[in-house]
N, C-alpha and C positions, 0 to 999 in steps of 0.2 A: 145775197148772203143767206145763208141757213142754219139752220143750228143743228146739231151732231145729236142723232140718238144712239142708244147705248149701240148697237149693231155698227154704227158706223166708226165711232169710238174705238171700236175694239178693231175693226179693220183698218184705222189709223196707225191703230199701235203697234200692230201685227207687218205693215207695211212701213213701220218709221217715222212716218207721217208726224205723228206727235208721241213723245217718251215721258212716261212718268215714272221715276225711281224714287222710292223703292211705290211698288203697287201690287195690291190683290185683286183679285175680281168681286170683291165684297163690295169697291168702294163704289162700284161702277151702280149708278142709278139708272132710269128713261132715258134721261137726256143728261146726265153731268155725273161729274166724278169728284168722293168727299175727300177732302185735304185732312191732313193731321195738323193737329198746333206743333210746335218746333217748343226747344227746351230753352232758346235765347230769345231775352226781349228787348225792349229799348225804352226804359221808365223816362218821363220828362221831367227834368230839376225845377224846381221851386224859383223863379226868376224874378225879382224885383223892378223892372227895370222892360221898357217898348222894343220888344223884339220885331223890328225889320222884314216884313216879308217881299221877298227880292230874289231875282233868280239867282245872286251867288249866296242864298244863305246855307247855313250849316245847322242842318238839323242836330250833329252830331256833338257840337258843344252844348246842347241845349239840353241832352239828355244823357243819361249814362246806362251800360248792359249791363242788365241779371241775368243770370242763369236760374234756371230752376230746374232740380233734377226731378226725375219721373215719380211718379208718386205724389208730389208737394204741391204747391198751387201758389201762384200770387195774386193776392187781393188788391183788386181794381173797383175802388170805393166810386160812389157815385159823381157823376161829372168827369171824370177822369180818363184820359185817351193814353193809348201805350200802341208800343210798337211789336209785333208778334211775326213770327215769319214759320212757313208750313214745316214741314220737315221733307216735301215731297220736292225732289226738280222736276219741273217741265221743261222739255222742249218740244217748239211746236215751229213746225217746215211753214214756208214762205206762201202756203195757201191757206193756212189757219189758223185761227186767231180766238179770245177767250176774254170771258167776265168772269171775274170774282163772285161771287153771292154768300149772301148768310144764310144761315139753315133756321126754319123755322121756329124750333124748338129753343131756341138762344134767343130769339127776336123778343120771342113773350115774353123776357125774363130782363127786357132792356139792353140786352146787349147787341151794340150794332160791330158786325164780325171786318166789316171794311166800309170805312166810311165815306170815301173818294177813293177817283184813280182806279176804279175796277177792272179797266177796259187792257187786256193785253195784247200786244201787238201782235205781230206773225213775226216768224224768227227765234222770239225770245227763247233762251237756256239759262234759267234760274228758277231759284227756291221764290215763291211769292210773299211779298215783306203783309202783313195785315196790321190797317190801323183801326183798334177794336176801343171803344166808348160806353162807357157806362150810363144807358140815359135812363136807367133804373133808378128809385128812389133807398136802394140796399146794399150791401157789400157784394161784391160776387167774386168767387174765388176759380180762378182761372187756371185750370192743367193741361200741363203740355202732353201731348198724345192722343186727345180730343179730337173726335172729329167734327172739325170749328165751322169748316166752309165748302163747300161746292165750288167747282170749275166746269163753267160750260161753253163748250166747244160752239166755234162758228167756221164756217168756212169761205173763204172771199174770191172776190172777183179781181183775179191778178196777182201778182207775188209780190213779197213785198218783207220786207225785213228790219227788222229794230236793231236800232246802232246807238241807243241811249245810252245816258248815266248808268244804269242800273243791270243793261245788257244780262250781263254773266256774273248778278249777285246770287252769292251762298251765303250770305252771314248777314245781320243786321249791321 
């Protein structure tokens, strides 16, 4: 396996290979390309009570979406994890495959942009969901249209395609 520099990247995208909508060439780095934050999240509720970690759980009674429109921000006080998803789709052909990463600038500041689950498959077409953490000791106030994260491309040995849960998520 190898990891995609910008030249190859761009030859990806030019050949289909992998699609990112909507994208400029601004976002395109060495080696990865920077996501935007999305305008929906997914706050987790206040629960009283031993939530179950199980392969049939439901993340989705556990928390409920905000919206936050451009301009605004929501604040993600310390200790506290939320659910954030790009505003970019990817899809990436059956030879290549992709991490998540935070950008270092957010790192300094406590903020961890994807906390698990980095790793994308080959195949996938979707918006990528981010689980971002405040291991900061401050409030930090979090806006959509930011550029939150990095995607860096790898390319495999074989094809190979994702048939997840999550396949063809667009929405939190």
């Amino acid at each position: 396996m190898s990891i995609l520099t910008r030249d190859a990247i761009l030859e990806e995208m030019k050949t289909g290979g992998a699609v990112i909508e909507p994208f400029t060439e601004d976002q395109l780095g060495p080696g990865s390309v920077d996501l935007h934050l999305g305008n929906d999240f997914r706050v987790f509720k206040k629960v009283h009570r031993i939530v179950k970690v199980t392969e049939d759980i439901d993340y989705d009674s556990f928390s409920e979406t905000v919206y936050v429109e451009d301009g605004k921000y929501l604040v993600l006080m310390p200790n506290e994890t939320i659910l954030g998803i790009t505003r970019e789709r990817i899809h990436l052909s059956e030879n290549l495959c992709g991490w998540l990463e935070g950008r270092s600038r957010y790192a300094r500041l406590g903020l961890l942009v994807h906390i698990s689950a980095s790793f994308m498959q080959p195949g996938i077409d979707n918006h990528q969901v981010l689980e971002m953490s405040n291991c900061s000791p401050m409030p930090l106030a979090i806006y959509p249209g930011t550029k939150i994260c990095q995607f860096v491309f790898g390319r495999t040995e074989g094809g190979a395609t994702y048939g997840g849960k999550f396949k063809n998520q667009r929405k939190l």
